[in-house]
ZASESE-249623 format. One record per residue (C-alpha): x negated, y negated, z; residue in one letter. Coordinates in steps of 0.02 Angstrom, whole numbers, padded with zeros to 5 digits. Layout:
<pts>
       c1       c2       c3   residu
        X        Y        Z        A
...
</pts>
This chain:
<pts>
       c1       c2       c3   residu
    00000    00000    00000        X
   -00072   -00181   -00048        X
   -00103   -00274    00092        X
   -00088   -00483    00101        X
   -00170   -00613    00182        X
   -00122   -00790    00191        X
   -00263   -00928    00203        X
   -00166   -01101    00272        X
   -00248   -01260    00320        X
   -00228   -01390    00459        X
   -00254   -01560    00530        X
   -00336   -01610    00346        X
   -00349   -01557    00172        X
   -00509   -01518    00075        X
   -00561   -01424    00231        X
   -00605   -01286    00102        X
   -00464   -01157    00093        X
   -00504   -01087   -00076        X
   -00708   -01057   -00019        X
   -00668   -00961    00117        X
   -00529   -00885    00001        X
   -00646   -00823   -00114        X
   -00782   -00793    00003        X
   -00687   -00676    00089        X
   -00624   -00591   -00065        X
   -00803   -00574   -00105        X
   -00850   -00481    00038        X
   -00690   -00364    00046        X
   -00728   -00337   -00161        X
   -00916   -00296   -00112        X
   -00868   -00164    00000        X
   -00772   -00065   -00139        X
   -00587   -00155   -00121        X
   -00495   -00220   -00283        X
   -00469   -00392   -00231        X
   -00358   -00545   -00288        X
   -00318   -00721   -00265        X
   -00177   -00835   -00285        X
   -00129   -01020   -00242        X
    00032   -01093   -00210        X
    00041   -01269   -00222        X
    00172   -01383   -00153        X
    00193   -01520   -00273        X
    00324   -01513   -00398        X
    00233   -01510   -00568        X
    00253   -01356   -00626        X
    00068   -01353   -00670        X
   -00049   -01466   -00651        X
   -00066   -01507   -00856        X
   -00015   -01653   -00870        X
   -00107   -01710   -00711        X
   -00221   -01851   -00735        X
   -00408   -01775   -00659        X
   -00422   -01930   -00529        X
   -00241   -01839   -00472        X
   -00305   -01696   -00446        X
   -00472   -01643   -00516        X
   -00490   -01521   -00673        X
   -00368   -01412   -00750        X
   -00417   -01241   -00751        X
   -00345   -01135   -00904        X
   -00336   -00953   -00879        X
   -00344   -00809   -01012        X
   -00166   -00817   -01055        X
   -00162   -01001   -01073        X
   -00079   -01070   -00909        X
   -00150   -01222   -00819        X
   -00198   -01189   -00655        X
   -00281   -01279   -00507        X
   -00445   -01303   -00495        X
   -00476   -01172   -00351        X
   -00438   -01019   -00481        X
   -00626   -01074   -00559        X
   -00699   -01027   -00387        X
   -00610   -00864   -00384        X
   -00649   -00807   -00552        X
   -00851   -00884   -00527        X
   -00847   -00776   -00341        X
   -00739   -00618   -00406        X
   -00803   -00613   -00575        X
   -00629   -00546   -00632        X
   -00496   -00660   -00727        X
   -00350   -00748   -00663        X
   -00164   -00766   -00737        X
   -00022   -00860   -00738        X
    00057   -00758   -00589        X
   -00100   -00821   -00493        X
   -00071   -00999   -00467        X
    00139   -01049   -00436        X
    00191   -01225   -00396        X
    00355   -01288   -00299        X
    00413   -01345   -00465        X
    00389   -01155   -00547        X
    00488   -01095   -00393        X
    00616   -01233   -00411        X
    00619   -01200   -00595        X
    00648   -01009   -00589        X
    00780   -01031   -00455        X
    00884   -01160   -00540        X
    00881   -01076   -00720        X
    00941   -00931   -00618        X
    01077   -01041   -00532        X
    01122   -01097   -00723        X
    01124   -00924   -00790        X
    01272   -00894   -00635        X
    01163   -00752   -00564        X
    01230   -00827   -00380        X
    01384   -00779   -00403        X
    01456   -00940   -00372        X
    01367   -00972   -00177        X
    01290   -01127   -00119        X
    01087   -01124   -00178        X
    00985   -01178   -00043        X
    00814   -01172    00024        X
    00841   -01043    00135        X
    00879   -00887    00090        X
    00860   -00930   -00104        X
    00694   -01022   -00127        X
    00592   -00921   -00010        X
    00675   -00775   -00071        X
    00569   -00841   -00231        X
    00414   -00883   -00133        X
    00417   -00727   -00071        X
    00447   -00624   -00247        X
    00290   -00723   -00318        X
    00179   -00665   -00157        X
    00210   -00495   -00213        X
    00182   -00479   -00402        X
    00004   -00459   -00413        X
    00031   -00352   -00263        X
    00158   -00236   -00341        X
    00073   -00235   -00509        X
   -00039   -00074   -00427        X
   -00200   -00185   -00472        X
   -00257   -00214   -00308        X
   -00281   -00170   -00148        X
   -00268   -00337   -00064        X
   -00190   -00511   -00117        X
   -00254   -00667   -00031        X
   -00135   -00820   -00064        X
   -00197   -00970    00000        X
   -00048   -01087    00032        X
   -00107   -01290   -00030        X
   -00085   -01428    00072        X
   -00077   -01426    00258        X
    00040   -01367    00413        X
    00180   -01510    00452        X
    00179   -01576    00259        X
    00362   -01591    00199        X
    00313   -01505    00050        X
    00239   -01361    00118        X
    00396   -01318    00247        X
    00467   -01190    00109        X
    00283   -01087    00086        X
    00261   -01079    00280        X
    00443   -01002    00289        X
    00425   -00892    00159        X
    00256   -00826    00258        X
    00342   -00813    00411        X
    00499   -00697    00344        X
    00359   -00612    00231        X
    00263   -00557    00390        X
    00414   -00497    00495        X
    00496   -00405    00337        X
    00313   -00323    00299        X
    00263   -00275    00487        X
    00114   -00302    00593        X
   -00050   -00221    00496        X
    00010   -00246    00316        X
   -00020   -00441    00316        X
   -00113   -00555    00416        X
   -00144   -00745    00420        X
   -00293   -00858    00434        X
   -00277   -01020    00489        X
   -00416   -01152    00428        X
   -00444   -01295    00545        X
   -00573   -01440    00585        X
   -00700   -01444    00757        X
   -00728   -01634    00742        X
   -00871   -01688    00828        X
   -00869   -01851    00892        X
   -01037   -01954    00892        X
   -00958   -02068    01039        X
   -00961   -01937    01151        X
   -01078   -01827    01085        X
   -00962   -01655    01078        X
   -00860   -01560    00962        X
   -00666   -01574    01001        X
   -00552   -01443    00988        X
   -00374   -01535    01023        X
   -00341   -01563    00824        X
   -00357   -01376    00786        X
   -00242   -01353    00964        X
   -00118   -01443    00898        X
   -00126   -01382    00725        X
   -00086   -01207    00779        X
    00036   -01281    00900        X
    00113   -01340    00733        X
    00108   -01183    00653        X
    00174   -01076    00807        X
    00324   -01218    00785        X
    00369   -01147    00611        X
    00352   -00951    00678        X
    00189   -00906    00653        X
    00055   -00826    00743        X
   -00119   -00861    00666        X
   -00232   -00700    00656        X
   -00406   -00793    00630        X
   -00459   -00948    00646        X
   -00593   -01024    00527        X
   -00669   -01167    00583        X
   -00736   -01308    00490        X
   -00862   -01386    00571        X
   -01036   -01489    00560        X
   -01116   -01425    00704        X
   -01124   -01228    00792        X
   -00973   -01183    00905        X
   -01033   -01122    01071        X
   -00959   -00975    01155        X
   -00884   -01093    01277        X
   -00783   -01171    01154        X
   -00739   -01008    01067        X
   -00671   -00952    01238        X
   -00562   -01132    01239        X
   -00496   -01113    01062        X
   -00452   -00923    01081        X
   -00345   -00962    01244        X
   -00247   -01124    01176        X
   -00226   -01048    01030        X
   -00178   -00870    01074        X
   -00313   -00763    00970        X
   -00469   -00649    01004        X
   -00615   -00738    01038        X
   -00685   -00636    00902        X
   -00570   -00703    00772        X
   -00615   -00885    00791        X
   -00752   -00900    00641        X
   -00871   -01056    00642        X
   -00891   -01127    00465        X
   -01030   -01237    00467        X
   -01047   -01340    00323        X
   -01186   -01271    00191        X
   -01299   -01336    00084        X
   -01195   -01257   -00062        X
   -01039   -01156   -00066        X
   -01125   -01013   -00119        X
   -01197   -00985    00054        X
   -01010   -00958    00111        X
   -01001   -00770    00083        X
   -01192   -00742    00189        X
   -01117   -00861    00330        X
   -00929   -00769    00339        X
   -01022   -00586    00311        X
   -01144   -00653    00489        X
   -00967   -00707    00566        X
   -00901   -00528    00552        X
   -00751   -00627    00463        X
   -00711   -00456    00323        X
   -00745   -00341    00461        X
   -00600   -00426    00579        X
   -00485   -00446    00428        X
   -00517   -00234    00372        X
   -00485   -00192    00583        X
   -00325   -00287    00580        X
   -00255   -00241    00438        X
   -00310   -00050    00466        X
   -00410   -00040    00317        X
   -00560    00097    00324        X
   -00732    00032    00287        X
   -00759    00112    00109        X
   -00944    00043    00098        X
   -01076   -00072    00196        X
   -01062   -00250    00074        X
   -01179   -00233   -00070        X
   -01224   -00415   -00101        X
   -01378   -00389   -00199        X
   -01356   -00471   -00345        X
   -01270   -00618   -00243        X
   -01441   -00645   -00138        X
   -01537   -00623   -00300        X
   -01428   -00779   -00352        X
   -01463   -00883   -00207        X
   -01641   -00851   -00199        X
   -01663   -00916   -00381        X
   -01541   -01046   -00326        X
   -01639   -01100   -00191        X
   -01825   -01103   -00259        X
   -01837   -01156   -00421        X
   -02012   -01184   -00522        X
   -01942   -01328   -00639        X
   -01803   -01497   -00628        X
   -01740   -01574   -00772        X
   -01594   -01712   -00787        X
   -01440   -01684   -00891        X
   -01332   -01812   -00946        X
   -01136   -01778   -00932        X
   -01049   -01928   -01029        X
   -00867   -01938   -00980        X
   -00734   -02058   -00927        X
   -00680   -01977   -00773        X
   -00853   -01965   -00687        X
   -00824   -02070   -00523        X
   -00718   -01874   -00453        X
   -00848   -01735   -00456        X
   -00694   -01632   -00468        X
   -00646   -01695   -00631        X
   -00791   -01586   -00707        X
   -00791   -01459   -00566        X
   -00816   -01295   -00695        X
   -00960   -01389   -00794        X
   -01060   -01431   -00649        X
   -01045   -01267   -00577        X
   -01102   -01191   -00756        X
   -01264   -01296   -00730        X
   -01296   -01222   -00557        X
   -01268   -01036   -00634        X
   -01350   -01072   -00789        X
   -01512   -01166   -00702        X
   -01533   -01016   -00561        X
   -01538   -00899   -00722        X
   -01677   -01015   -00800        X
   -01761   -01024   -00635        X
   -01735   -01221   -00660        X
   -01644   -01355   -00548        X
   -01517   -01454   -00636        X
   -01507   -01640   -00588        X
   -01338   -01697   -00676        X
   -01318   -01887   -00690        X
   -01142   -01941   -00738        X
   -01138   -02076   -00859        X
   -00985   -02179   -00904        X
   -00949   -02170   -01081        X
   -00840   -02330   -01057        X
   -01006   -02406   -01015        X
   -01098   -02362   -01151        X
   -01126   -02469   -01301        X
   -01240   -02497   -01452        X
   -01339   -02626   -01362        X
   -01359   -02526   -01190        X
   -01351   -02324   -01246        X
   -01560   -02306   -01258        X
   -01575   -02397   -01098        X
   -01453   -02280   -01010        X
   -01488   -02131   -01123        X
   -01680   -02116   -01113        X
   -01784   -02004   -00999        X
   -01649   -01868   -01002        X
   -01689   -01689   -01037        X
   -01524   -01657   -01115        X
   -01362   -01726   -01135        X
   -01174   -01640   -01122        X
   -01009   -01736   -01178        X
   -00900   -01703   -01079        X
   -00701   -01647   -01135        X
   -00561   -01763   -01109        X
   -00391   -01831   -01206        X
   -00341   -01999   -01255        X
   -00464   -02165   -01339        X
   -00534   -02230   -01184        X
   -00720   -02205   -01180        X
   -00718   -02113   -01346        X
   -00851   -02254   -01432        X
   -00966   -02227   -01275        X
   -00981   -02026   -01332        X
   -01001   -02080   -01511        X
   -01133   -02173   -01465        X
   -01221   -02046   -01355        X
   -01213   -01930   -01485        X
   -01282   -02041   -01602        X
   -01414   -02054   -01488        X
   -01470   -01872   -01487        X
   -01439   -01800   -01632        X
   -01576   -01946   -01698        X
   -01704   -01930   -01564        X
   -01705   -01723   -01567        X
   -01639   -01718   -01384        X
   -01535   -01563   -01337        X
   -01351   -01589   -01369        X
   -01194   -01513   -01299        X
   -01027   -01552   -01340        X
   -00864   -01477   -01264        X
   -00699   -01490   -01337        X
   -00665   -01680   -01359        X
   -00855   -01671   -01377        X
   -00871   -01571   -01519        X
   -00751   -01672   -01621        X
   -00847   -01836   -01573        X
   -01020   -01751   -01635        X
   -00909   -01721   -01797        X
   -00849   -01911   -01798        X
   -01007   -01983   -01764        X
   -01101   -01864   -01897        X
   -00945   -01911   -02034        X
   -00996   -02096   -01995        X
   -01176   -02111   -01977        X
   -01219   -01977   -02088        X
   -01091   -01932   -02223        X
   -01032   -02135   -02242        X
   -00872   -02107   -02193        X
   -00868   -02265   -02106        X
   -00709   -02248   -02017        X
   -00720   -02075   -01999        X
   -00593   -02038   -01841        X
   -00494   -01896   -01761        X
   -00291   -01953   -01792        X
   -00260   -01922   -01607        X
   -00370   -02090   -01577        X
   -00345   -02180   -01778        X
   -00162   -02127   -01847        X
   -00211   -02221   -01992        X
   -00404   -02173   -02006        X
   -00435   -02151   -02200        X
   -00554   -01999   -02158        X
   -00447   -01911   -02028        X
   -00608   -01785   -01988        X
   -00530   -01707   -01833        X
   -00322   -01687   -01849        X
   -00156   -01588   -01809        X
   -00124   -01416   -01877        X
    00028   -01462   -01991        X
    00145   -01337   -01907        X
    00094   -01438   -01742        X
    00150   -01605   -01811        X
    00325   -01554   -01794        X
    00335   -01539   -01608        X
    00365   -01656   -01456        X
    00364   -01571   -01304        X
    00183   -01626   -01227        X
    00104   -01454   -01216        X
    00193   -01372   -01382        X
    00065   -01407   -01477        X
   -00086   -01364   -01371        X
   -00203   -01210   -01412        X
   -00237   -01147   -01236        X
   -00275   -00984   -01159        X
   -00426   -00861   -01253        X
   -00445   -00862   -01439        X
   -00537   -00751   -01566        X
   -00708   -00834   -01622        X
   -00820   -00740   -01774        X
   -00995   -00795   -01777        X
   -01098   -00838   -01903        X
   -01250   -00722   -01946        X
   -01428   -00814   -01920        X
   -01327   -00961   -01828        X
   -01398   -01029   -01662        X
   -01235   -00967   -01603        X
   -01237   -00787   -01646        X
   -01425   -00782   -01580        X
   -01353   -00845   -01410        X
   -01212   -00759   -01403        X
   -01328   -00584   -01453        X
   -01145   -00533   -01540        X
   -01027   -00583   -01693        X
   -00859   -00563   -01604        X
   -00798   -00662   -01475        X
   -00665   -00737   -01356        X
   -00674   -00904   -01286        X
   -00525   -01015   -01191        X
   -00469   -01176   -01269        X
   -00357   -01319   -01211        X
   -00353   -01455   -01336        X
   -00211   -01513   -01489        X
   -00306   -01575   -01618        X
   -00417   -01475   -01729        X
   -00575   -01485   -01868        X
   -00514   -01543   -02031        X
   -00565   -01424   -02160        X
   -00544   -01525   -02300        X
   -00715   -01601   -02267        X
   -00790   -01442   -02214        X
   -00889   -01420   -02372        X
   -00953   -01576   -02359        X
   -01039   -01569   -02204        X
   -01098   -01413   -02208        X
   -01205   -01472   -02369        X
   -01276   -01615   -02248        X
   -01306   -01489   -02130        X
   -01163   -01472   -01988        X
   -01122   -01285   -02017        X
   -00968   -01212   -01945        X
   -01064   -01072   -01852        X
   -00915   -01001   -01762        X
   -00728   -00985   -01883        X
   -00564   -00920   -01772        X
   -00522   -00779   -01885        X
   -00341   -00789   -01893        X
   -00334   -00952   -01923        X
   -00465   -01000   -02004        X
   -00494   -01155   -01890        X
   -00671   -01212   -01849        X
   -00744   -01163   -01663        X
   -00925   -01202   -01661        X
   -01031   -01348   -01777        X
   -01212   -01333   -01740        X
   -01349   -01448   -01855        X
   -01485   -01342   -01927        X
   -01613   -01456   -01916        X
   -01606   -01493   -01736        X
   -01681   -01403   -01592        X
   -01504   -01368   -01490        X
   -01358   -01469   -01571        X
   -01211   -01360   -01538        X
   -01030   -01420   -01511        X
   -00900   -01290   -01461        X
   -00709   -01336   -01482        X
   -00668   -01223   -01334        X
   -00701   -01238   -01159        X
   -00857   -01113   -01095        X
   -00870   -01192   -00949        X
   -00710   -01097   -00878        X
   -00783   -00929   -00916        X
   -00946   -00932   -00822        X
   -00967   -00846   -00664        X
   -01117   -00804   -00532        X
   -01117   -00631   -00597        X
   -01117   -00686   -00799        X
   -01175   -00862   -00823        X
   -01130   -00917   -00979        X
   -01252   -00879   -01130        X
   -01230   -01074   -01194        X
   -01248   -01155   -01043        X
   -01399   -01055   -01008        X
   -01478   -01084   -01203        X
   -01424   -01281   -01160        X
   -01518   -01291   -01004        X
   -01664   -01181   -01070        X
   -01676   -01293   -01234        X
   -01660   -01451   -01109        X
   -01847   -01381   -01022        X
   -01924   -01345   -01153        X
   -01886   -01535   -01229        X
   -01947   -01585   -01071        X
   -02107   -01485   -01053        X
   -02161   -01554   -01225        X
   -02117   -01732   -01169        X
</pts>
């Protein structure tokens, strides 16, 4: 029988829920159990799509093409397994499915109301991964944090979850911050009392605690916490904060935290934790023998999270090259003709970051421009790759206003535009390509040397397209289409042949690397980036 834990978070958010989520998950799949993750999220989108990334940091698109939060990327990068649609449901999904129910009279004319009929959804969407005979445990980590409005409904749904499942099928961790106040010179426990007072309130025990905190919990105060907050003093777990969140597995493994979860939940230890790989990892991490500085132009660079899964491509892919990665966001809003060398030079390498929409888009032109002339390593993702195409059209081919359509309706050399079949619909999202698409490789490409393999899948969010009515054209000036979607016939990689790493990939690679399997072109990027600067 599956069994499920719930991961819920008090006193404030960004404590870290989906870490020790997936840190946990790491240690139960490293001792031999089949492991997933979901997240439930309380606000009413029904993803976060349409989400500006100051809202709420990236959007992370899954194999089959839903938008998800940005925690799913640290499950797949800890797991190394993929994700789904079923893993990440919002209040507005739940909503959604109960209403078009309500609409379709399967009520049978009662009053719909939060309680029994939305939980009753809640709950149903806990257990489909579980029932799906995948796995032998589910972790759902519930967003936001005990005493939010929005969150009433999830804690319910735990609540009639636990006492309809019984005691050693489900358990429930309860993240929490140890502040430590530099006044008085001592960590305080009252917030995390009165969180779990909160959450005791609603109906619900806490299992384990997991503290957040900057300094080491003493067994005094483990004593304190265990008593106020009715727990084993072995189940309150320090989390210290690390110098990355890689570390969080080691730290949780020393904290016994999988070991407490597998005696609670009466699950028999199948295997000591091989980590192996993981500490090979961290050790690479930790000591590299080189630093070079990447570039990342975007316009949403003030929020790390905005770029969350590129970032955390460079830490995999520079731990695989033995190399630290120093990324410096630049503002492509603040880039112009007269100030792009200025800003521009000294860097080993420079990535273009995705995005939507005109603002910033002459900033990445000019970046680009700036590369692809001076031989430095180029990377360009999504929006990216169709700006490398625009600026090559313009500076290269003398297609002066050379534009995509999605910025220049009226551009007379619409270089990147809408699949016709696309044009036709409204509904934001219709005409996206997301979710993993067939790519064919070129033979003797850069790309099919990366990639060691002609066949392959890659994820893609993004409307507009390459325009291959000026395909022939550039490949004669030397942008070759190294990478075709073979249904479709729809270009997926340009690279220049004259260049020593100018590749632009319409999908989005970043969402596919992991710890385990860093991704072959971030790791060609980054080792093309040292050798530019070695020669420097």
């Amino acid at each position: 029988m599956t069994k499920y834990i719930f991961v819920t978070g008090g006193v404030t958010s960004s404590l870290g829920k989906g870490i020790i989520s997936a840190s946990l998950a790491k240690l139960l799949q490293a001792r031999g159990y089949r492991v997933t993750i979901q997240k439930f999220d309380p606000y009413i989108n029904i993803d976060p799509g349409t989400l500006n990334p100051y809202e709420h940091g990236e959007c992370y698109v899954t194999e089959d093409g839903a938008e998800t939060d940005l925690d799913l990327g640290h499950y797949e990068r800890f797991l190394n397994t993929p994700t789904s649609k079923a893993n990440n449901i919002t209040t507005g999904r739940i909503y959604q499915n109960v209403i078009n129910r309500e609409r379709e009279g399967a009520f049978l004319g009662k009053t719909v109301q939060v309680v029994p009929h939305i939980t009753d959804e809640i709950k149903r969407n806990f257990r489909i991964l579980g029932e799906s005979g995948e796995f032998d445990v589910v972790i759902t980590e519930i967003g936001g944090t005990v005493g939010d409005i929005e969150s009433l409904p999830f804690i319910e749904a735990v609540r009639q979850f636990r006492w309809e499942h019984g005691q050693n099928d489900s358990l429930v961790i309860h993240l929490t911050l140890i502040p430590f106040l530099a006044a008085a010179g001592e960590l305080k426990t009252k917030p995390t009392q009165h969180s779990v007072k909160m959450l005791l309130e609603y109906g619900i025990q806490p299992d384990i605690l997991v503290c957040r905190t900057e300094h080491h919990i003493n067994a005094d105060i483990r004593k304190k916490i265990a008593l106020f907050c009715n727990v084993n003093v072995n189940a309150v777990i320090e989390s210290i904060d690390a110098s990355t969140i890689y570390d969080v597995p080691l730290l949780m493994l020393k904290e016994q935290l999988d070991k407490i979860v597998m005696s609670k939940l009466k699950l028999s230890s199948k295997t000591e934790p091989n980590l192996d790989r993981w500490k090979d990892f961290l050790g690479r991490l930790k000591n590299p023998t080189a630093e070079i500085r990447i570039g990342l132009v975007g316009k949403y660079v003030e929020l790390p999270d905005a770029y969350k899964s590129i970032t955390e491509s460079f830490i995999h892919a520079g731990a695989q090259n033995e190399c630290k990665v120093r990324v410096e966001c630049i503002s492509s809003e603040q880039l112009t003709p007269e100030n792009a060398v200025d800003r521009l030079k000294g860097l080993d390498g420079i990535l273009v970051a995705p995005g939507f929409g005109q603002r910033g888009i002459e900033g990445k032109i000019e970046a680009i421009k700036y590369v692809r002339e001076n031989n430095i390593p180029f990377f360009g993702i999504c929006l990216g790759m169709q700006c490398a195409v625009v600026e090559f059209g313009r500076n290269v081919l003398g297609l002066t206003d050379a534009h995509s359509v999605e910025m220049n309706p009226d551009t007379p050399f619409p270089v990147i535009n809408m699949m016709e079949e696309q044009k036709k619909i409204t509904a934001k999202g219709g005409t996206m390509r997301l979710g993993s698409y067939a790519c064919d490789l070129r033979k003797n490409s850069k790309a099919f040397a990366i990639y060691g393999q002609q066949h392959i899948t890659e994820r893609h969010r993004h409307r507009y397209e390459f325009n291959n009515d000026y395909l022939k054209q550039y490949e004669t000036a030397g942008m070759i289409p190294s990478g075709m979607n073979p249904e479709n016939n729809l270009v997926e990689i340009v690279e220049l042949k004259n260049h020593p790493f100018f590749v632009g990939a319409q999908f989005h690679p970043e969402l596919k690397s992991t710890v385990a399997n860093p991704h072959p072109l971030f790791v060609n990027f980054v080792a093309a980036a040292l050798a530019y600067a070695r020669k420097k």
